[in-house]
TORZATOR-740778 format. One line per field, with one value per residue (C-alpha): residue number from 1; residue in one letter; x, y negated, z. Coordinates in Angstrom, 2 decimals. Layout:
N
i: [NUM|...];
aa: [A|...];
c1: [X|...];
c2: [Y|...];
c3: [Z|...];
END
This chain:
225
i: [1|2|3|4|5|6|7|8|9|10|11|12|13|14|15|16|17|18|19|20|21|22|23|24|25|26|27|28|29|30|31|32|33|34|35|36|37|38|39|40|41|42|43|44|45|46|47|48|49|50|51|52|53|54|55|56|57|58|59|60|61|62|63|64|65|66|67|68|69|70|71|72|73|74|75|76|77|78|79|80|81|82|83|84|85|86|87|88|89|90|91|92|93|94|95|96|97|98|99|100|101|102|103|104|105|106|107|108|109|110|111|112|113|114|115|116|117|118|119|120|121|122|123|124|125|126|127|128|129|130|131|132|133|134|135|136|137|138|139|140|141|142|143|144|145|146|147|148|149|150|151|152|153|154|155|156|157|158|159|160|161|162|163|164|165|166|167|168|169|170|171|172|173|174|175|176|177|178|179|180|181|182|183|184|185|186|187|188|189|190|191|192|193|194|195|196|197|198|199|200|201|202|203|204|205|206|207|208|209|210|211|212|213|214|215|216|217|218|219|220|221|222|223|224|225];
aa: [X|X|X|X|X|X|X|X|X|X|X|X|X|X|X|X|X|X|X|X|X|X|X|X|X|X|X|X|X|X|X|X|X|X|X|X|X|X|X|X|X|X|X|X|X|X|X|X|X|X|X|X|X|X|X|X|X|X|X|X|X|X|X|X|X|X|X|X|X|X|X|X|X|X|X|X|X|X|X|X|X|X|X|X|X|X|X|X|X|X|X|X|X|X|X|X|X|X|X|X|X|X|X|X|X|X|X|X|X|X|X|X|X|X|X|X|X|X|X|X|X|X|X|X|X|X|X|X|X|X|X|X|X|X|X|X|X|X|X|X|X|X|X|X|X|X|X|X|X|X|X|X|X|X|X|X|X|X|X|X|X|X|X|X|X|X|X|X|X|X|X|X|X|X|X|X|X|X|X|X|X|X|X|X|X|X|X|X|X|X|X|X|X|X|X|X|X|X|X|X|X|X|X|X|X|X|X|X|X|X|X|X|X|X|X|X|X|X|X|X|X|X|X|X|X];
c1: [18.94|16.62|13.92|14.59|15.06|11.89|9.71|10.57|9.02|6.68|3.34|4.48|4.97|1.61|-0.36|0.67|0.79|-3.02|-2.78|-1.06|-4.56|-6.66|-6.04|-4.91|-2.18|-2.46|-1.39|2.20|5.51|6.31|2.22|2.60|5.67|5.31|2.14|3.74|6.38|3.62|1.07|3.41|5.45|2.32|1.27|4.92|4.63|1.32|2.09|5.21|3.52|0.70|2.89|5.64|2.22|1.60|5.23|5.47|2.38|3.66|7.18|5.61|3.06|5.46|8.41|5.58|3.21|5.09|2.55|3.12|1.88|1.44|2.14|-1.98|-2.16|0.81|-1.16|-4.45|-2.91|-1.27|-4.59|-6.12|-2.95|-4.17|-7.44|-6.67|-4.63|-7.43|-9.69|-7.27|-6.57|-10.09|-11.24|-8.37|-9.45|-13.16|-11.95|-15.03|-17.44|-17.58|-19.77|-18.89|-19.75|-18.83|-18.04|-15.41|-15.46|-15.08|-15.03|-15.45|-13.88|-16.58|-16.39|-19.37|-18.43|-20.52|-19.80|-20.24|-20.83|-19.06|-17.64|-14.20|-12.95|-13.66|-10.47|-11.42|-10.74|-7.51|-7.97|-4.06|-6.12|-6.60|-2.71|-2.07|-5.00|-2.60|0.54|-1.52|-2.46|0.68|2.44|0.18|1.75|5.06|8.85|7.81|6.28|9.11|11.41|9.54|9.50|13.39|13.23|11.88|15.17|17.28|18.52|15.92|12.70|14.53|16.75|14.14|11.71|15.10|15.31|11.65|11.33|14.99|13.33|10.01|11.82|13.92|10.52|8.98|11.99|12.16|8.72|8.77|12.02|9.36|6.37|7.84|9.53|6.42|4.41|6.17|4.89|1.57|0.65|2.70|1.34|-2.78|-3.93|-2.84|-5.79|-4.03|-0.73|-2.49|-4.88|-1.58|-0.35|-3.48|-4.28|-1.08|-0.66|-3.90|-2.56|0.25|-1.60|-4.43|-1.46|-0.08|-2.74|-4.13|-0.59|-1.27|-4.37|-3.14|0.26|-0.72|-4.83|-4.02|-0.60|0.34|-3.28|-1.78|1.88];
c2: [-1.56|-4.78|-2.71|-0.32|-4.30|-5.05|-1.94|-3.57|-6.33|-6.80|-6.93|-3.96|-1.64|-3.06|-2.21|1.49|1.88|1.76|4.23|7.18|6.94|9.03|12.83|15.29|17.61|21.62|22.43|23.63|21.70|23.39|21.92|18.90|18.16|19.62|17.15|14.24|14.46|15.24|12.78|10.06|10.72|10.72|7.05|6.13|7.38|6.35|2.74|2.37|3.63|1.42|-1.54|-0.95|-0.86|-4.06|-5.05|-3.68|-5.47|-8.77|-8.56|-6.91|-9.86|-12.62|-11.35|-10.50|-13.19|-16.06|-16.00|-18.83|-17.94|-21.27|-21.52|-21.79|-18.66|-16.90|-18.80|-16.80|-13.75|-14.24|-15.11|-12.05|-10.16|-12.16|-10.57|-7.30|-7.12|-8.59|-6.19|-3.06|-4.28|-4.24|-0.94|0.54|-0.46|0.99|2.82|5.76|2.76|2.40|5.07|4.55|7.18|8.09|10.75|12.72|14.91|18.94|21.37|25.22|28.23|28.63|25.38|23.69|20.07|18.37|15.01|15.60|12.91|12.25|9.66|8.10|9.11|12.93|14.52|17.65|15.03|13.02|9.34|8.67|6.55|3.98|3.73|2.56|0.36|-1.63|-1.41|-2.81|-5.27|-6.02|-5.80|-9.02|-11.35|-12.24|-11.61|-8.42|-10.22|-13.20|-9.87|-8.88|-13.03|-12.96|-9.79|-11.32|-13.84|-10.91|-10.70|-8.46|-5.76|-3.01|-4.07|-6.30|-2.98|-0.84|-3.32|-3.71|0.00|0.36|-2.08|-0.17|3.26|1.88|0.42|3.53|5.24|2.22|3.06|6.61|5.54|3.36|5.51|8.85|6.38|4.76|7.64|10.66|9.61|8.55|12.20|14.09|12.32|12.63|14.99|12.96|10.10|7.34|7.43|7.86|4.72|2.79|3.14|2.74|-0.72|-2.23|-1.22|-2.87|-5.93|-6.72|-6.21|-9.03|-11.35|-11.36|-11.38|-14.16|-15.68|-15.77|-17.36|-20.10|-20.76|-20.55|-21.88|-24.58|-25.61|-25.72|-27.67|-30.16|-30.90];
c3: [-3.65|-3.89|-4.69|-1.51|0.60|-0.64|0.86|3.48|4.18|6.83|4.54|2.99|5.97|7.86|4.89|4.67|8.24|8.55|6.18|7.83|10.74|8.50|8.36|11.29|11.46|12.65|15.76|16.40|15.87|12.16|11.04|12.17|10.98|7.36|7.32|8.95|6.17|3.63|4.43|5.09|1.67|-0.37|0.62|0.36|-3.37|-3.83|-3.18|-4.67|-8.32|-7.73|-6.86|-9.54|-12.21|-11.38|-11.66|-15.13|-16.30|-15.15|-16.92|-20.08|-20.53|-19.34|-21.86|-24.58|-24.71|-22.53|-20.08|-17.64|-14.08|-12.21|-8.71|-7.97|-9.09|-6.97|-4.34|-4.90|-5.41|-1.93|-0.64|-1.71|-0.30|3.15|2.56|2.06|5.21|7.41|5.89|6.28|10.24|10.72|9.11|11.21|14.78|13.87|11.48|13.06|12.59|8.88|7.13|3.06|1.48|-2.10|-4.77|-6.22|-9.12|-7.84|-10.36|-9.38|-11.15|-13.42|-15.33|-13.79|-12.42|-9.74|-7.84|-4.06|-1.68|1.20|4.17|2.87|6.41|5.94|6.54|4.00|1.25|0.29|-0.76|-1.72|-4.54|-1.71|-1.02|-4.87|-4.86|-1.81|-3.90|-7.08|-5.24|-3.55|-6.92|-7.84|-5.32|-3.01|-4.33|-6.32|-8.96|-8.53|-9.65|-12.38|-13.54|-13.96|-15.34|-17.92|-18.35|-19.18|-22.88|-24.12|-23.43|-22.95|-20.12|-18.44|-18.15|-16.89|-14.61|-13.17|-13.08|-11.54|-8.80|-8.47|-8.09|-5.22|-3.96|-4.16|-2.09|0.41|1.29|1.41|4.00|6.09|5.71|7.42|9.73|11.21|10.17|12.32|15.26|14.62|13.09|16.02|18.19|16.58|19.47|22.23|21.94|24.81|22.77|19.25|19.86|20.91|17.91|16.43|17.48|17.23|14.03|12.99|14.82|13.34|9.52|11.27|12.40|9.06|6.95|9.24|8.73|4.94|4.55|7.22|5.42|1.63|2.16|4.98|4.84|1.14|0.56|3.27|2.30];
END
């Protein structure tokens, strides 16, 4: 239940909400809404594993090798949570602005394997890679990795794990909860462009405000008190 509280949290559900901009749905109701459940699921999933990764790491080398994480550290980490959401607002407004192009492995029926280049935006490919890299990194900072800390207090490895991945399942089904909630709309709605770029923006807004939030609380503040 803690772990389905924590999905959450606003950070959480403005970083996956720039993801569900990339890919459109077919036309007609039974389409769109078999993608909108799809799409939206696998970044739910896709962030949740990535972020209960990170969770495991923390609690295996904190009960393993009494690793002491200083609060300097918890304060870059949140920085580069700050960071990330900045970025992801950004990429989101002009999201038809930024050209990166890379490659993925295809590998045909007879054997042969090729990398093909292509625009991360290109809707013929899915990056759900992206959506794990955000829970990784999400998994590195805030009350997640608190969790996994005093996980760490419990009476031995094999209940402090059960209990970290106990969290990061309900994580994982929090934010499938908040991805097809936010996400529903924003795919049914991918055709109508007024609506869509409402959504859109505002989305990307609110992951600027609080990764702006971030950097002034934890880089300005905390340096000043």
């Amino acid at each position: 239940m803690v772990g389905i509280e924590h999905a959450f949290e606003p950070d959480h559900i403005a970083a996956v909400g720039t993801q569900l901009f990339k890919r459109k749905s077919k036309n007609g109701i039974k389409n769109k809404l078999k993608t909108a459940f799809t799409k939206s699921s696998l970044v739910g999933i896709f962030w949740g594993a990535g972020h209960t990764t990170t969770l495991v790491a923390i609690g295996f080398l904190a009960y393993f090798f009494t690793i002491n994480i200083t609060a300097e550290i918890f304060s870059g980490l949140e920085l580069m949570v700050g960071v990330m959401l900045i970025f992801l607002g950004i990429t989101t407004i002009w999201k038809n602005k930024f050209k990166i192009q890379h490659r993925h492995p295809h590998q045909h029926s007879d054997g042969n394997l090729h990398f093909d280049a292509h625009e991360h935006n290109d809707d013929d490919h899915k990056h759900e890679h992206k959506s794990y890299l955000i829970g990784l990194i999400h998994g590195l900072a805030g009350s997640g990795s608190l969790i996994a800390l005093a996980a760490t207090t419990l009476d031995n490895m094999e209940m402090a794990l059960t209990f970290i991945l106990l969290f990061g399942l309900g994580s994982i089904i929090g934010m499938i909860a908040v991805s097809g909630l936010i996400g529903l709309p924003i795919l049914l709605t991918d055709r109508v462009s007024l609506i869509n770029r409402f959504f859109r923006y505002g989305t990307a807004a609110i992951s600027l405000i609080i990764g702006v939030n971030i950097l002034f609380e934890v880089g300005i503040l905390n340096n000043l008190s």
